[in-house]
N, C-alpha and C positions, 0 to 999 in steps of 0.2 A: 223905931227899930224895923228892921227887914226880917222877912223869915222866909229861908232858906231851903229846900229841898234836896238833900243828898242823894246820888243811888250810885247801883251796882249791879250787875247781873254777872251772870255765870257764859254772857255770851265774848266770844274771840276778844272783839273790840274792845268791849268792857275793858279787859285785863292787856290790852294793847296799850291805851290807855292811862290805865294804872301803872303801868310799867314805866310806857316815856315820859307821866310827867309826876314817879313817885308818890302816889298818893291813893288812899284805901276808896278813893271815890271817884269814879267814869262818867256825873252825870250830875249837872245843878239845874234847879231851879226856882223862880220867884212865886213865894208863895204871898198873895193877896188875900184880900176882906173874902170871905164866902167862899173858902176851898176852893179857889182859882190858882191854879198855876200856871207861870209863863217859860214856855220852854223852849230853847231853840236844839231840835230834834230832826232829822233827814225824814221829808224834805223842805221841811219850812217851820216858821217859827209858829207857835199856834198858844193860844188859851184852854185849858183843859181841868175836869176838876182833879183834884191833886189825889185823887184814890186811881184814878186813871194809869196817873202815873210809877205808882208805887206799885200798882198791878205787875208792869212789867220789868220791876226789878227784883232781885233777887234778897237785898239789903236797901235797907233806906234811915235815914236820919234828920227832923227837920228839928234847923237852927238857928238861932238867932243872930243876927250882925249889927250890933249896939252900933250906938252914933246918931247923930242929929241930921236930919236928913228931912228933906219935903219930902212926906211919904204920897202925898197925892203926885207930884213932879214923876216920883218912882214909879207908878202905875200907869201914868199917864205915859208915859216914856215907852214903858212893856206893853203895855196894848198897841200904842202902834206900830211896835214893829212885827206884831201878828200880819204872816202871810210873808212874810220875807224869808228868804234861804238861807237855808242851812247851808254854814262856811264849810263844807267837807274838805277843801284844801288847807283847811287852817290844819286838820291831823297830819298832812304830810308836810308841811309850815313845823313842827313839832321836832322834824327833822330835818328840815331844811335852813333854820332858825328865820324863818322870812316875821313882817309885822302883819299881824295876823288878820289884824283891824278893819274892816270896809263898815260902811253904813247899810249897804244894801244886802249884806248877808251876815250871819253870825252864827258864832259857836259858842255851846250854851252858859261857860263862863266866861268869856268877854261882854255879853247880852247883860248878866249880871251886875257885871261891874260896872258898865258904861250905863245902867239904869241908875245904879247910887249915884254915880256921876250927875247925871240929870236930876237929881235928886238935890246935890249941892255940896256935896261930902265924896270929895277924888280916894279913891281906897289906896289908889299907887298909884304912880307917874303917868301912866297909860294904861288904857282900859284891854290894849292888845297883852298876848302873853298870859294872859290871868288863865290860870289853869285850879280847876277844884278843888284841891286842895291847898291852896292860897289863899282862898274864900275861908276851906274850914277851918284853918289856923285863926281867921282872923275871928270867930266864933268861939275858940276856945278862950 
């Protein structure tokens, strides 16, 4: 199983966010063995402990995403793509409908979903498009 990291803050974005893509949540990330989280965050994807993270949110929830999955593949996956850029065009991608997806950059739930992917367990058709609250649904 994966465990998950929700948030939320009270900042513009946040609730920009929540808006265009429905959902009570602006912000995911992979949480790993020893309160590691992986997050892809402006301006680069980074490893950080997961108190870091929840520091700067306003609301948080972590979750779990059942399924069978190489969970070593899943980590192995999120660590490397530490130090890689944040997709900030994928938000305006949100309105543009463009495919969101590069390898070299990422937005923090595509990072997610293409990590289960490497994992071995596809969540949906494309790892592009994956917005936070598509993640949390699939935890309830």
């Amino acid at each position: 199983d994966m465990k998950l990291l929700f948030c939320r803050s009270r900042l513009p974005g946040s609730y920009a966010i929540r808006a265009l893509t429905f959902s009570e949540w602006s912000h995911v990330a992979l949480v790993l063995d020893h309160g590691v989280a992986i997050e892809a965050t402006w301006p680069r994807v980074r490893a950080v402990p997961v108190e870091e993270v929840v520091a700067r949110h306003s609301a948080h929830a972590i979750a779990t995403l059942p399924g069978s999955r190489d969970t070593i593949a899943v980590s192995a996956f999120a660590l490397a793509q530490c130090g890689k850029r944040y997709d900030l065009s994928a938000l305006f991608g949100l309105l543009a409908q463009r495919d969101w997806q590069t390898d070299d950059a990422w937005f923090c739930s595509e990072l997610v979903a293409a990590a289960a992917n490497a994992g071995g367990e596809r969540l949906f058709r494309s790892a592009s498009r994956v917005t936070p609250q598509m993640l949390w649904e699939l935890t309830q």
